[in-house]
C-alpha positions in Angstrom: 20.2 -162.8 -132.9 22.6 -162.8 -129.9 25.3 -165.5 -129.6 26.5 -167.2 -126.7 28.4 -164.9 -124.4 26.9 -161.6 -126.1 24.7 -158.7 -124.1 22.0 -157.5 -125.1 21.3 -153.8 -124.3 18.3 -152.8 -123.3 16.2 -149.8 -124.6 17.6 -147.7 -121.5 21.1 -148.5 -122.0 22.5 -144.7 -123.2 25.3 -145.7 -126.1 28.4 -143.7 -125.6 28.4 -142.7 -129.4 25.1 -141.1 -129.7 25.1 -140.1 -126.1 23.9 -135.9 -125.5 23.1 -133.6 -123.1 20.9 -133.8 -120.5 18.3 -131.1 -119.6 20.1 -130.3 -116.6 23.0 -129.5 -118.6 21.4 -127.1 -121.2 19.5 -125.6 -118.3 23.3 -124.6 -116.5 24.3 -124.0 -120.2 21.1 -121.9 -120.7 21.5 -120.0 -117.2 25.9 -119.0 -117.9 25.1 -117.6 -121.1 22.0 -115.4 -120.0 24.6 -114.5 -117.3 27.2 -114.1 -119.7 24.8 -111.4 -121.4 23.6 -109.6 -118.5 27.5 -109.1 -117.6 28.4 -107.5 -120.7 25.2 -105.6 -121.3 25.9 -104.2 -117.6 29.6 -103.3 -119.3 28.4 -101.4 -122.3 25.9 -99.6 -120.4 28.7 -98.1 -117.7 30.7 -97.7 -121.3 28.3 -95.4 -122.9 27.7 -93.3 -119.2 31.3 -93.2 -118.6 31.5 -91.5 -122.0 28.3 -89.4 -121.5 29.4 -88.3 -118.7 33.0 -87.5 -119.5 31.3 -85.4 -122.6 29.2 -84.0 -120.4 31.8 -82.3 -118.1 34.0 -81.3 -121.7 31.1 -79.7 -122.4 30.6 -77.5 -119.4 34.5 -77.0 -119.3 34.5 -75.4 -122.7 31.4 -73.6 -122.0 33.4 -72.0 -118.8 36.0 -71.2 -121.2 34.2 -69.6 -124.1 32.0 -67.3 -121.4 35.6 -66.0 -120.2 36.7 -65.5 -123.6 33.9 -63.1 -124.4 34.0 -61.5 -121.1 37.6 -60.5 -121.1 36.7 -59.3 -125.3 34.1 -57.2 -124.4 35.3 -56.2 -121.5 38.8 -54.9 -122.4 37.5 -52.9 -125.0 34.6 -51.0 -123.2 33.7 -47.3 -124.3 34.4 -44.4 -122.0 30.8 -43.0 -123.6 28.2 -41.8 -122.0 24.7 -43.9 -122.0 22.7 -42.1 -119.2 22.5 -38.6 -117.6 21.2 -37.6 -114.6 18.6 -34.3 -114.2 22.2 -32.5 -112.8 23.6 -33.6 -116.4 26.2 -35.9 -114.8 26.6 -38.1 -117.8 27.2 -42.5 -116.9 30.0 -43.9 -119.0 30.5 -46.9 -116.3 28.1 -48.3 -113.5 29.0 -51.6 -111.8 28.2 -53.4 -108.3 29.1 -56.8 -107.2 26.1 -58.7 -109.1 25.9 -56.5 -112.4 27.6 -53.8 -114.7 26.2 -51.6 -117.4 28.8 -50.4 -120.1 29.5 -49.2 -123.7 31.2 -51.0 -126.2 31.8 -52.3 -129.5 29.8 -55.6 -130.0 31.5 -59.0 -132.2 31.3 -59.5 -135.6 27.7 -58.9 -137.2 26.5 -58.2 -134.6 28.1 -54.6 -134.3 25.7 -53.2 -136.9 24.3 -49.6 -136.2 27.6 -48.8 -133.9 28.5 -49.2 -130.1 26.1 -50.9 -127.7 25.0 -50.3 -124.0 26.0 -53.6 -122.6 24.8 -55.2 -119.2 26.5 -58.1 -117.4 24.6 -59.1 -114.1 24.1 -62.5 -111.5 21.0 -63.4 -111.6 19.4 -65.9 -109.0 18.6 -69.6 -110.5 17.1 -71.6 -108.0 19.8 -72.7 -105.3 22.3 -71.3 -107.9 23.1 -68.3 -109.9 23.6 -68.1 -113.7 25.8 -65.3 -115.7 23.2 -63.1 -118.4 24.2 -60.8 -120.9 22.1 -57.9 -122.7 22.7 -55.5 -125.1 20.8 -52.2 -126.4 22.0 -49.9 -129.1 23.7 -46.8 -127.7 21.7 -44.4 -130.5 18.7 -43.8 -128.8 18.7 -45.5 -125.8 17.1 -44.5 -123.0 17.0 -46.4 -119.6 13.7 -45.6 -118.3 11.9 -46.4 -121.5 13.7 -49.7 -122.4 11.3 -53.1 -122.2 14.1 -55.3 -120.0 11.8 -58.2 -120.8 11.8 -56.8 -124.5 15.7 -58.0 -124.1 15.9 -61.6 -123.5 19.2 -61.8 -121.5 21.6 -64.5 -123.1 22.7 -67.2 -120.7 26.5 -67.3 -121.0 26.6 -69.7 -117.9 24.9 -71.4 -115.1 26.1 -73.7 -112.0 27.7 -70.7 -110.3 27.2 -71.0 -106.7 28.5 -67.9 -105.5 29.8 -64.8 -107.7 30.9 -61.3 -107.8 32.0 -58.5 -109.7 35.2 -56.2 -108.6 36.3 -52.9 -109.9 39.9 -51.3 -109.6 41.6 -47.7 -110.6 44.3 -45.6 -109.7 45.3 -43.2 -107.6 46.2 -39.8 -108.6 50.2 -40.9 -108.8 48.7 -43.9 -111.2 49.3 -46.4 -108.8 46.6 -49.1 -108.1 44.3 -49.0 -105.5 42.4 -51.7 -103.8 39.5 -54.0 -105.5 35.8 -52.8 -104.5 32.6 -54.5 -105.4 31.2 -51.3 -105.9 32.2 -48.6 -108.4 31.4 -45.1 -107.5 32.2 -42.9 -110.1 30.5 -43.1 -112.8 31.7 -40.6 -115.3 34.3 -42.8 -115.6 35.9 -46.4 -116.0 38.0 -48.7 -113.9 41.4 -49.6 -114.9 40.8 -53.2 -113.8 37.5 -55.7 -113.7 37.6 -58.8 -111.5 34.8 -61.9 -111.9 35.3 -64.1 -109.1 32.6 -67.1 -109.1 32.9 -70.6 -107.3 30.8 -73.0 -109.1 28.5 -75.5 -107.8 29.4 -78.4 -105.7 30.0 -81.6 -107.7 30.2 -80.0 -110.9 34.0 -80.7 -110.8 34.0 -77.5 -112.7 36.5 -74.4 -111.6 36.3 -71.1 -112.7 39.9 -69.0 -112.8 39.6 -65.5 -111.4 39.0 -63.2 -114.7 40.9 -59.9 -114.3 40.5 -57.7 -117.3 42.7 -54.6 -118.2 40.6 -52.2 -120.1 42.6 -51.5 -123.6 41.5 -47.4 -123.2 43.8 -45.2 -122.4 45.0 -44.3 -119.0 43.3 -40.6 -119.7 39.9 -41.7 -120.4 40.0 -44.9 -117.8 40.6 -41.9 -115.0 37.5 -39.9 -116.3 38.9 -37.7 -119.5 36.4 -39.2 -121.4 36.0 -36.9 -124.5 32.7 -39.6 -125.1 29.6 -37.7 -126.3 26.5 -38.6 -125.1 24.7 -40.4 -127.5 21.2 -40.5 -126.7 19.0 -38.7 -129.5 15.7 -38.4 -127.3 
Protein backbone atom coordinates (compact mmCIF):
# COMPACT_ATOMS: atom_id res chain seq x y z
CA UNK A 1 0.00 0.00 0.00
CA UNK A 2 1.53 3.30 -1.21
CA UNK A 3 2.10 6.23 1.23
CA UNK A 4 1.67 9.76 0.85
CA UNK A 5 4.16 11.15 -1.60
CA UNK A 6 5.06 7.63 -3.13
CA UNK A 7 4.65 6.55 -7.17
CA UNK A 8 3.33 3.91 -8.20
CA UNK A 9 4.69 2.27 -11.33
CA UNK A 10 2.65 1.09 -13.74
CA UNK A 11 2.91 -2.35 -15.50
CA UNK A 12 4.80 -0.50 -18.51
CA UNK A 13 7.23 1.23 -16.44
CA UNK A 14 10.63 -0.79 -17.68
CA UNK A 15 12.79 -1.09 -14.14
CA UNK A 16 16.38 -0.18 -14.70
CA UNK A 17 17.55 -3.42 -12.88
CA UNK A 18 15.77 -6.01 -14.84
CA UNK A 19 15.84 -3.93 -17.84
CA UNK A 20 17.15 -6.12 -21.46
CA UNK A 21 17.42 -5.96 -24.86
CA UNK A 22 15.17 -5.05 -27.19
CA UNK A 23 14.45 -6.98 -30.46
CA UNK A 24 15.91 -4.29 -32.41
CA UNK A 25 19.02 -4.73 -30.62
CA UNK A 26 19.42 -8.62 -30.99
CA UNK A 27 18.35 -8.19 -34.58
CA UNK A 28 21.72 -5.56 -35.15
CA UNK A 29 23.44 -8.02 -32.72
CA UNK A 30 22.14 -10.98 -34.84
CA UNK A 31 22.94 -9.21 -38.39
CA UNK A 32 27.18 -8.04 -37.05
CA UNK A 33 27.84 -11.52 -36.06
CA UNK A 34 26.44 -13.23 -39.30
CA UNK A 35 28.61 -10.53 -40.82
CA UNK A 36 31.32 -11.19 -38.62
CA UNK A 37 31.11 -14.86 -40.08
CA UNK A 38 30.82 -14.28 -43.58
CA UNK A 39 34.03 -11.98 -43.19
CA UNK A 40 36.15 -14.58 -41.84
CA UNK A 41 34.74 -17.48 -43.76
CA UNK A 42 35.55 -15.20 -47.03
CA UNK A 43 39.32 -15.09 -45.24
CA UNK A 44 39.90 -18.78 -44.86
CA UNK A 45 38.60 -19.49 -48.12
CA UNK A 46 41.30 -16.97 -50.00
CA UNK A 47 43.68 -18.77 -47.19
CA UNK A 48 43.31 -22.17 -48.33
CA UNK A 49 43.42 -20.85 -52.44
CA UNK A 50 46.35 -18.76 -51.76
CA UNK A 51 47.97 -21.95 -50.50
CA UNK A 52 46.50 -24.09 -53.29
CA UNK A 53 47.57 -22.08 -55.53
CA UNK A 54 51.05 -21.37 -54.33
CA UNK A 55 51.38 -25.42 -54.16
CA UNK A 56 50.17 -25.62 -57.28
CA UNK A 57 52.82 -23.56 -59.07
CA UNK A 58 55.76 -25.49 -56.58
CA UNK A 59 54.45 -28.24 -58.15
CA UNK A 60 54.81 -27.41 -61.78
CA UNK A 61 58.25 -25.64 -60.87
CA UNK A 62 59.62 -28.93 -59.59
CA UNK A 63 58.11 -30.81 -62.32
CA UNK A 64 60.13 -28.37 -64.84
CA UNK A 65 63.04 -29.19 -62.87
CA UNK A 66 62.85 -32.93 -62.60
CA UNK A 67 62.04 -33.23 -66.64
CA UNK A 68 65.52 -31.21 -67.16
CA UNK A 69 67.24 -33.43 -64.80
CA UNK A 70 66.39 -36.52 -66.81
CA UNK A 71 66.88 -34.88 -69.97
CA UNK A 72 70.36 -33.69 -69.50
CA UNK A 73 71.03 -37.69 -67.75
CA UNK A 74 69.87 -39.34 -70.58
CA UNK A 75 70.97 -37.21 -72.78
CA UNK A 76 74.70 -36.76 -71.85
CA UNK A 77 75.23 -40.26 -71.89
CA UNK A 78 73.68 -41.25 -75.29
CA UNK A 79 75.20 -44.42 -77.30
CA UNK A 80 77.09 -43.87 -80.52
CA UNK A 81 75.19 -47.41 -81.57
CA UNK A 82 73.53 -48.11 -84.32
CA UNK A 83 69.52 -48.77 -84.12
CA UNK A 84 68.43 -48.60 -87.84
CA UNK A 85 70.08 -49.30 -91.25
CA UNK A 86 69.15 -48.24 -94.34
CA UNK A 87 68.85 -50.88 -97.72
CA UNK A 88 72.51 -48.95 -98.65
CA UNK A 89 73.62 -50.33 -95.00
CA UNK A 90 74.13 -46.81 -93.65
CA UNK A 91 73.64 -47.69 -90.09
CA UNK A 92 71.55 -44.58 -87.63
CA UNK A 93 73.35 -44.01 -84.37
CA UNK A 94 71.62 -40.32 -84.02
CA UNK A 95 68.51 -38.84 -85.77
CA UNK A 96 67.01 -35.49 -84.49
CA UNK A 97 64.82 -32.51 -85.93
CA UNK A 98 63.47 -29.57 -84.08
CA UNK A 99 60.26 -31.45 -82.54
CA UNK A 100 61.87 -35.03 -81.82
CA UNK A 101 65.11 -37.15 -81.53
CA UNK A 102 65.67 -40.85 -81.64
CA UNK A 103 68.89 -42.14 -79.76
CA UNK A 104 70.67 -45.02 -77.90
CA UNK A 105 71.43 -45.12 -74.44
CA UNK A 106 71.65 -46.54 -71.16
CA UNK A 107 68.20 -46.32 -69.27
CA UNK A 108 68.00 -45.36 -65.05
CA UNK A 109 68.11 -47.65 -62.40
CA UNK A 110 65.71 -50.84 -62.94
CA UNK A 111 64.75 -49.94 -65.53
CA UNK A 112 68.07 -50.72 -67.58
CA UNK A 113 67.30 -54.42 -67.53
CA UNK A 114 68.15 -56.36 -70.85
CA UNK A 115 70.87 -53.54 -71.89
CA UNK A 116 70.79 -50.14 -73.88
CA UNK A 117 67.52 -48.74 -75.11
CA UNK A 118 66.41 -46.90 -78.40
CA UNK A 119 65.17 -43.75 -76.82
CA UNK A 120 62.69 -41.13 -78.50
CA UNK A 121 62.21 -37.54 -77.21
CA UNK A 122 59.61 -35.61 -79.43
CA UNK A 123 56.87 -32.33 -79.13
CA UNK A 124 53.81 -33.41 -79.57
CA UNK A 125 50.71 -31.07 -80.18
CA UNK A 126 48.22 -30.72 -76.96
CA UNK A 127 45.48 -28.67 -77.82
CA UNK A 128 46.61 -24.89 -78.08
CA UNK A 129 49.86 -26.20 -76.34
CA UNK A 130 52.50 -28.68 -76.72
CA UNK A 131 53.62 -31.33 -74.09
CA UNK A 132 57.25 -33.05 -73.89
CA UNK A 133 56.83 -37.43 -74.35
CA UNK A 134 59.37 -39.86 -73.88
CA UNK A 135 59.55 -43.56 -75.25
CA UNK A 136 61.81 -46.23 -75.03
CA UNK A 137 62.29 -49.75 -76.91
CA UNK A 138 65.01 -52.24 -76.29
CA UNK A 139 67.94 -51.89 -78.67
CA UNK A 140 68.12 -56.10 -79.02
CA UNK A 141 65.71 -56.62 -81.55
CA UNK A 142 64.29 -53.61 -82.50
CA UNK A 143 63.13 -52.84 -85.55
CA UNK A 144 61.46 -49.55 -86.59
CA UNK A 145 59.11 -50.63 -89.11
CA UNK A 146 57.63 -53.38 -87.00
CA UNK A 147 57.36 -51.57 -83.65
CA UNK A 148 53.47 -50.89 -82.37
CA UNK A 149 54.13 -46.81 -81.52
CA UNK A 150 50.78 -47.06 -79.82
CA UNK A 151 52.17 -50.43 -78.16
CA UNK A 152 54.62 -47.68 -76.38
CA UNK A 153 52.53 -45.39 -74.32
CA UNK A 154 54.85 -42.24 -74.44
CA UNK A 155 55.48 -40.87 -70.86
CA UNK A 156 54.49 -37.27 -70.31
CA UNK A 157 57.56 -35.60 -68.79
CA UNK A 158 55.75 -32.12 -69.32
CA UNK A 159 52.93 -30.05 -70.58
CA UNK A 160 52.20 -26.15 -70.75
CA UNK A 161 54.85 -25.58 -73.36
CA UNK A 162 53.75 -23.11 -75.78
CA UNK A 163 56.42 -23.13 -78.16
CA UNK A 164 59.52 -25.60 -78.29
CA UNK A 165 62.39 -26.88 -80.18
CA UNK A 166 65.20 -29.13 -80.40
CA UNK A 167 68.94 -27.96 -81.54
CA UNK A 168 71.88 -29.94 -82.47
CA UNK A 169 75.70 -28.77 -82.47
CA UNK A 170 79.27 -30.41 -83.63
CA UNK A 171 82.50 -29.51 -84.77
CA UNK A 172 84.35 -28.75 -87.37
CA UNK A 173 87.14 -30.68 -88.67
CA UNK A 174 89.74 -28.36 -86.48
CA UNK A 175 87.25 -29.36 -83.35
CA UNK A 176 85.94 -26.05 -83.10
CA UNK A 177 82.11 -25.54 -82.72
CA UNK A 178 79.88 -24.87 -85.30
CA UNK A 179 76.61 -23.19 -85.37
CA UNK A 180 73.12 -24.66 -83.66
CA UNK A 181 70.74 -26.30 -86.33
CA UNK A 182 67.30 -27.70 -85.72
CA UNK A 183 68.13 -30.33 -87.94
CA UNK A 184 70.83 -32.99 -87.63
CA UNK A 185 71.99 -34.41 -90.84
CA UNK A 186 74.33 -37.08 -90.27
CA UNK A 187 73.25 -39.71 -88.86
CA UNK A 188 75.99 -42.18 -88.45
CA UNK A 189 76.88 -40.04 -85.95
CA UNK A 190 76.27 -37.79 -82.71
CA UNK A 191 76.25 -34.12 -81.95
CA UNK A 192 78.63 -32.75 -79.52
CA UNK A 193 76.00 -30.45 -78.15
CA UNK A 194 71.91 -30.77 -77.67
CA UNK A 195 69.90 -27.57 -77.06
CA UNK A 196 65.92 -27.71 -75.71
CA UNK A 197 64.60 -24.30 -75.98
CA UNK A 198 60.77 -24.16 -74.91
CA UNK A 199 58.69 -20.94 -73.71
CA UNK A 200 55.89 -22.05 -71.62
CA UNK A 201 52.45 -21.09 -71.61
CA UNK A 202 51.27 -17.66 -70.83
CA UNK A 203 50.20 -17.22 -67.16
CA UNK A 204 51.75 -20.16 -65.97
CA UNK A 205 54.41 -17.95 -64.31
CA UNK A 206 56.54 -20.91 -65.10
CA UNK A 207 60.15 -20.43 -67.12
CA UNK A 208 62.02 -23.01 -68.63
CA UNK A 209 66.15 -22.32 -68.72
CA UNK A 210 67.60 -23.22 -72.03
CA UNK A 211 68.95 -26.97 -71.55
CA UNK A 212 72.31 -27.41 -73.32
CA UNK A 213 73.71 -30.88 -72.88
CA UNK A 214 77.45 -31.97 -73.64
CA UNK A 215 77.37 -35.57 -74.60
CA UNK A 216 79.95 -37.50 -72.04
CA UNK A 217 81.34 -39.73 -75.41
CA UNK A 218 84.30 -39.17 -76.59
CA UNK A 219 85.25 -36.57 -79.04
CA UNK A 220 86.02 -39.75 -81.58
CA UNK A 221 82.77 -41.33 -81.57
CA UNK A 222 80.65 -37.82 -81.09
CA UNK A 223 82.39 -36.99 -84.85
CA UNK A 224 81.29 -40.43 -86.26
CA UNK A 225 84.11 -43.16 -85.17
CA UNK A 226 81.57 -44.96 -83.71
CA UNK A 227 82.99 -48.53 -83.21
CA UNK A 228 78.91 -49.27 -82.18
CA UNK A 229 77.71 -52.58 -83.62
CA UNK A 230 74.50 -52.77 -84.86
CA UNK A 231 72.36 -54.41 -82.67
CA UNK A 232 69.32 -55.53 -84.29
CA UNK A 233 68.99 -59.51 -84.30
CA UNK A 234 66.21 -59.69 -87.07
Amino acid sequence: MSGPGQRVQGPGTRNGATGGFTLIELLLAIAVLALLLGMAYSGLRAGVKAADSGQDLIDRTNRVRVTQEFARHQLSRLLPLVFEQDTAGVGTVFDGDRNKMKYVGPMPGYLGVGGPYVQELELLRNGRTRQLVFRHWLLNGYNADEIDRDEALPIRLLDGIRRGQFQYRTVDDQGMPEDWTDRWEDVTKTPVMIRMEFEMEDGSRLVWPTLDVTMVVDAGSARGNSGGAFFNTQ
